[in-house]
N, C-alpha and C positions, 0 to 999 in steps of 0.2 A: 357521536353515538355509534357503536359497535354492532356493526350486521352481522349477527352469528353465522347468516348462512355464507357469507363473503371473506370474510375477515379469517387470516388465515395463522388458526391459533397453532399450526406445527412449527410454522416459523419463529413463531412467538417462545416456543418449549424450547423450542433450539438457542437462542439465543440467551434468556434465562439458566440454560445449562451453561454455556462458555461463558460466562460472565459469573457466575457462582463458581464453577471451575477453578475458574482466573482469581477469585478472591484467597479460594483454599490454597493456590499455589502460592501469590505475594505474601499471607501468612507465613508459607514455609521458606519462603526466601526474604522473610524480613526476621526470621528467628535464626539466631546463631546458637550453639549449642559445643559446648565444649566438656567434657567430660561433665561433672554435675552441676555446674554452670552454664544457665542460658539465658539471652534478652531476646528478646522483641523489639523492633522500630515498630513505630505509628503506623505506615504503610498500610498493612491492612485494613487497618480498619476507618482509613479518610479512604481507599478505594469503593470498601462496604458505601461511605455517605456518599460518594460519586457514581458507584451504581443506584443506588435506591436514587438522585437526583435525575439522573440518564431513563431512566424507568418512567419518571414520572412526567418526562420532559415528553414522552413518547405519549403518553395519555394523554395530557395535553393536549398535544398536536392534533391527533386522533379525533379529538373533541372540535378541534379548530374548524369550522366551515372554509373549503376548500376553494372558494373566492377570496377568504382574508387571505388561508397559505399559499397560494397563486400570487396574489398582487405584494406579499412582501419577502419574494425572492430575489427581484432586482434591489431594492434600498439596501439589502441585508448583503447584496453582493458586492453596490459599492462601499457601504462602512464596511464589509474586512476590508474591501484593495485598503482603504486609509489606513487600518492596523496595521498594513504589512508597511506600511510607508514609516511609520510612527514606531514599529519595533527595530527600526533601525537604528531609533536613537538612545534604544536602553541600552543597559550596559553589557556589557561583551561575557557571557558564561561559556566557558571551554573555549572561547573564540569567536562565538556565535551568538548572532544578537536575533533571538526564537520566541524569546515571550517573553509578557507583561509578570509582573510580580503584585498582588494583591493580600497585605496581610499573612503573606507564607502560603499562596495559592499563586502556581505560576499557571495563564493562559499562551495558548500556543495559535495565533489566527491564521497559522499557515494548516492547521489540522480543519478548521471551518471553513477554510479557502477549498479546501477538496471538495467538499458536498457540494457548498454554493456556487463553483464552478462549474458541477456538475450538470446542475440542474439549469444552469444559465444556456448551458452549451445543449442542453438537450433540446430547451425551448427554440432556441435557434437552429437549431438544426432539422429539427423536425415539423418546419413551415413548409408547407404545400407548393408545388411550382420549383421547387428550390432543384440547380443542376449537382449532379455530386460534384464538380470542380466547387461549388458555389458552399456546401454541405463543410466540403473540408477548409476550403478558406474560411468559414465564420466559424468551424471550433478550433483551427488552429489559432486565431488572431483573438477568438478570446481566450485563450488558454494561455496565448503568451503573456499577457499580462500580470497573472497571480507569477506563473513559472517564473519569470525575469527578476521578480522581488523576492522571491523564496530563495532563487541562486544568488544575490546579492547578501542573504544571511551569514554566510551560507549555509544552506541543506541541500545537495543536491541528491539525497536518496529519495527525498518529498517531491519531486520535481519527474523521478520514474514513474511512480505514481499518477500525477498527471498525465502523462501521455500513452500510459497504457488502458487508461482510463476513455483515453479519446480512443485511442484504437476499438474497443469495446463499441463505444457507442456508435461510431462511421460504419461497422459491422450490421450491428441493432437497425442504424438506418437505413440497411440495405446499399450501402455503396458497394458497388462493385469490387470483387478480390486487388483485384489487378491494380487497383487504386489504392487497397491496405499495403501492397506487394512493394507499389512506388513510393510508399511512404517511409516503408520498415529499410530497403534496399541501403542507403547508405551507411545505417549503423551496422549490416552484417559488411558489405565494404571494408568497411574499416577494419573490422574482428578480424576479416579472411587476409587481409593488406602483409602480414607481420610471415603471412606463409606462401611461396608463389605460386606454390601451386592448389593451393585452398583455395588462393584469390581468384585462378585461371578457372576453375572447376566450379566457384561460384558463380564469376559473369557468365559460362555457357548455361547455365541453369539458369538463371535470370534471363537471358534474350530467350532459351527454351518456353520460359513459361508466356512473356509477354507474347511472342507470336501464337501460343496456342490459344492465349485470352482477344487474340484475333487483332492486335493491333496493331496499327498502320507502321510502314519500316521507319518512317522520320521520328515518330514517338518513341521507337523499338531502338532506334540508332542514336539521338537524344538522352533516354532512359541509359544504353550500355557507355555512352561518352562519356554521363555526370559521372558515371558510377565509378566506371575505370581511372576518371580522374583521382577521384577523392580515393580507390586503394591505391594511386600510383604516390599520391601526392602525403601521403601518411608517414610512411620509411623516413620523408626530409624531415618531416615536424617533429619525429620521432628523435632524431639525428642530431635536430637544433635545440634539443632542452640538454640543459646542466643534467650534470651526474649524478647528483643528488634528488634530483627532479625525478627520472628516470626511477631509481630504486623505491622512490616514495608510492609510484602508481605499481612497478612489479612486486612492491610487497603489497599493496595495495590486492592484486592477484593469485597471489604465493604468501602466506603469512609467513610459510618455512622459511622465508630471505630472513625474518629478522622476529625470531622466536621471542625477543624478550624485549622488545619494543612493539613496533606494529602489528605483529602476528601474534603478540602477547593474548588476543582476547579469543581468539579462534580458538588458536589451540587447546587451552583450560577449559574452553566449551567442549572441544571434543572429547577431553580427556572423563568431563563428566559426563557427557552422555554414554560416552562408550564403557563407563566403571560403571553406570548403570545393570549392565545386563539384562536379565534375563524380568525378574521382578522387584530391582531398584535395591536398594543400600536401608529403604524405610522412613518411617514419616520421619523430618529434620534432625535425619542422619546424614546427609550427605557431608563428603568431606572436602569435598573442593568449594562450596559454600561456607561452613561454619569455617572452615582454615583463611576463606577472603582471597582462595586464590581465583575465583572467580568475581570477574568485575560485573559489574552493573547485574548483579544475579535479580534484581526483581523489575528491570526492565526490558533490555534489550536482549538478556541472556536465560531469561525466565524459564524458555524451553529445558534449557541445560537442565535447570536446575530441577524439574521434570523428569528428565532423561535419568539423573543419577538417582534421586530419590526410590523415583516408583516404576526404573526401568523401561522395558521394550513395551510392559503388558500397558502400563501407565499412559506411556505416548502412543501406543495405538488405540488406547481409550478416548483420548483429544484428539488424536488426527480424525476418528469414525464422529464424534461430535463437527468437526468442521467438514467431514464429508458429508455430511446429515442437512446441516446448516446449507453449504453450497447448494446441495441440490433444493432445498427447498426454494431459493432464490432463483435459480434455472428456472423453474417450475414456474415462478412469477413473471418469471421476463415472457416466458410465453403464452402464460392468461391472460397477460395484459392486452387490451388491443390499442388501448389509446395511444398514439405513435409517441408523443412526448415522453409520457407515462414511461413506455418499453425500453425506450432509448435512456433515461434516470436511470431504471432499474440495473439494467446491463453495465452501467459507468459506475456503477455503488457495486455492484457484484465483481466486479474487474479491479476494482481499488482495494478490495478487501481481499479475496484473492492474491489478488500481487502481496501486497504486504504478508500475508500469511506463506506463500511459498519463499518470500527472501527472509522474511526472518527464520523459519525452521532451514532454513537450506544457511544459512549462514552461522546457526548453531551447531550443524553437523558436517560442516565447514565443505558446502558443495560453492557455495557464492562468498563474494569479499564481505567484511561487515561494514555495513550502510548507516547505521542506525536505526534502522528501521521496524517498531514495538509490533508485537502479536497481538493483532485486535483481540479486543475483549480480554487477553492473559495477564498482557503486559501491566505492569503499573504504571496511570497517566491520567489524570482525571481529565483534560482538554481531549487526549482519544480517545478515551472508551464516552463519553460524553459524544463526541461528533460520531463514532463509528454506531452507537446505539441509538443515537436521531435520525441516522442513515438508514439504520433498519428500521426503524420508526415511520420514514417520510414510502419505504414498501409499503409495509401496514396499512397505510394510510391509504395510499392508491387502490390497495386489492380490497379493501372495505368498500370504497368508493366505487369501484365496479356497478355499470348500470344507472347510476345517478347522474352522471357530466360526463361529454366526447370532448 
């Protein structure tokens, strides 16, 4: 039952709009148009019956007494790990063995592993008594478990996700900086390792900050040994792959190495958003769409196809819907008081986020591409279904407000 005075209907508006948004966009990126000829794919309108499902799955929930939604977030946790075990054995699409095939309905259970590991690691983490050494050892060791099967698909853009999602919430639980600081420290390591004097400029600013976070010189001298190792020990690993190897991760970085292979997808992204301009090319005109020089236009490149259509006015129209959205979930993570509660919220806000800055940042070719779909935009009835019960499982707490600690 819905507590008008609780229940936080802006959220609700916001979400309802990027998800209507997103259907009007995969319409215009499933219609091709060539001078007086035009088709349509399906696409739109099984997104249409997969939001109105996602929609309904939220009321649902809502309705759900929050003893049943408590006690079957473990069972529901371990049936995916088994799907992630059991999608290994379908058959390989693009390479990658990601989901179930049902009838022309493919499911993704590494998109359901996100929430539910969410909420698993929030519960854990958010136990009473608990040391933050204690806090980070039980969300990392559950977290590695989905993450180890998701990289064995592979997806390893699904897999960033996770862990920024943990960073969020070791935050949310009040761990200490300086323990986010020692966490995050090896992957800039590495980034700075390729430059020597990035590398040098970054461990003095790393022992800078640990002694000012006041801690002891053996933790501070520990801390700059692992670190300096792993930038010393990079250059070899670097050194030791084939040459082939090599070009595959710097175009990986640089699409420009290989404009008409690997960087193939970047570039025609940028080339439509940037022919966009001002107020967009008009509804399914765009020409790097209906011409197909743009790939995966109604998934992963969706943006783009935003960008040339309905231009600069068009994407700062969706970016102020997702600035709108964000904050209303900020807003939530800090009503909240229930520490579980706070700590879910903050790891749903962090996951959604991340995927929304790497996929526009990868359309406008600031980041590599990942794969990684624009919640609520993209086309995908397995995300926008887990992304919309994510915002659903908010809902549901900030109704709850005042009824269960």
């Amino acid at each position: 039952m819905i507590n008008r005075k609780k229940f936080d209907f802006r959220l609700l508006t916001a979400l309802m709009i990027l998800i209507i948004f997103g259907c009007v966009a995969i319409f215009s990126a499933s219609t091709t148009r060539i001078g007086d000829r035009s088709s349509t794919q399906n696409h739109w309108w099984k997104q249409i019956i997969f939001s109105v499902i996602a929609l309904g799955a939220v009321v649902a929930m809502i309705k759900l007494p929050m003893p049943v939604f408590d006690l079957a977030i473990l069972p529901l946790f371990f049936v995916n790990l088994l799907a992630l075990i059991l999608v290994l054995f379908t058959p390989a699409v693009n390479g990658s063995h990601r989901w179930f095939s049902f009838g022309g309905i493919n499911v993704q259970p590494s998109e359901s592993a996100k929430l539910l590991t969410i909420l698993i690691v929030a519960r854990s983490i958010s136990k009473e008594h608990l040391t933050e050494m204690k806090q980070i050892l039980y969300g990392i060791g559950i977290m590695i478990v989905p993450v180890a099967l998701i990289i064995i698909e592979p997806d390893f853009g699904t897999t960033l996700v996770f862990w920024c999602s943990l960073l969020a919430m070791l935050i949310a639980a009040d761990v200490p900086l300086f323990y986010i600081l020692l966490i995050i420290s090896p992957v800039i390591s590495i980034v700075s390792s390729f430059y020597l004097p990035a590398m040098i400029i970054w461990l003095l600013i790393l022992i800078l900050l640990l002694i000012r976070f006041h801690l002891s010189w053996v933790a501070v001298t520990v801390a700059s040994i692992i670190n300096t190792f792993i930038a010393l020990i990079m250059p070899v690993f670097w050194n030791s792959l084939k040459d082939y190897q090599q070009n595959r991760i710097l175009t990986f970085i640089d699409p420009m190495r290989d404009p008409l292979g690997a960087g193939y997808q970047i570039i025609q992204a940028k080339i439509a958003v940037g022919s966009g301009a001002i107020g967009g090319k008009g509804w399914l005109a765009g020409t790097q769409k209906n011409m197909n020089f743009l790939p995966e236009h109604h998934t992963d490149f969706i943006f783009s196809v935003i960008g040339e259509e309905f231009g600069f006015v068009g994407s700062l129209l969706l970016l102020g819907a997702f600035f709108y959205f964000f904050w209303r979930l900020s807003v939530c993570v800090i009503d909240l008081k229930v520490r579980e509660r706070r700590i879910a919220t903050a790891g749903i806000m962090a996951y959604l986020m991340f995927q929304t800055f790497i996929n526009i940042g990868m359309n406008i070719g600031l980041v590599p591409a990942t794969g990684i779909p624009l919640p609520f935009i993209s086309y995908g009835g397995s995300n926008l279904l887990i992304n919309t019960v994510a915002v659903g499982v908010i809902l549901k707490y900030m109704n709850e407000r005042g009824f269960m600690k």
